[in-house]
C-alpha positions, 0 to 999 in steps of 0.5 A: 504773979497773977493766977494763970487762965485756962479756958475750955471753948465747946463752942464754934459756928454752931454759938457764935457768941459763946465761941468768940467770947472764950478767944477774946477773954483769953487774947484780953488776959494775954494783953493783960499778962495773964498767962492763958491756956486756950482748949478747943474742944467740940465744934472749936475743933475746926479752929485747929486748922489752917484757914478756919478761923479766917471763916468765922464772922461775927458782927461787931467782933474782932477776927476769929483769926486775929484773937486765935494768932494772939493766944498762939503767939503768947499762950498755949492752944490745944486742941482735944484729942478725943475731939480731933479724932472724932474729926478725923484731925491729926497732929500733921492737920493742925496749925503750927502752935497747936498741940493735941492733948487729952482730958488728963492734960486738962485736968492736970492744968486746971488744978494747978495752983493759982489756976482759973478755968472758964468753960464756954 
């Protein structure tokens, strides 16, 4: 069985490479079979809700929206609680999928066994 992947994002529009680098590494290790765990965090944030990510652009990269619907559909996205309610974001905001967790969570999840985190 291949290590599972838990990936931090920090980054949103405010570092548009960082940002979409961390969603395709997690959408490319699903491809891969790669079990992911993608957590948004500071200004990924706003990802959390419906239309966002469609708003992010970046030049000669695939769609924000596109790389966040495949981690949804074969991964698991969660957005920070201090985060989201730094925000002013509530579970009822978020896009189907997404769950709200704390930084015990993540922890819990990054020492597993057979785990690798990644931080953008």
């Amino acid at each position: 069985m291949a290590r599972s992947l838990v990936i931090k994002v920090t980054a949103g529009a405010d570092a548009p490479e960082r940002c979409n680098q961390a969603f395709t590494v997690a959408a490319a290790a699903l491809a891969s079979g790669v079990p992911v765990s993608l957590w948004l965090t500071g200004e990924s944030a706003w990802f959390s809700l419906p239309g966002r990510a469609k708003e992010f652009a970046l030049a000669e990269a695939p769609p924000l929206e596109d790389l966040l619907q495949a981690v949804l559909a074969g991964g698991r996205v969660t957005l920070c609680t201090q985060c989201a309610a730094r925000r002013g974001i509530t579970v009822d905001d978020v896009i189907d999928g997404v769950r709200i967790a704390g930084a015990s969570t993540f922890v819990e999840e990054i020492l597993g066994d057979d785990v690798q985190a990644l931080v953008y």
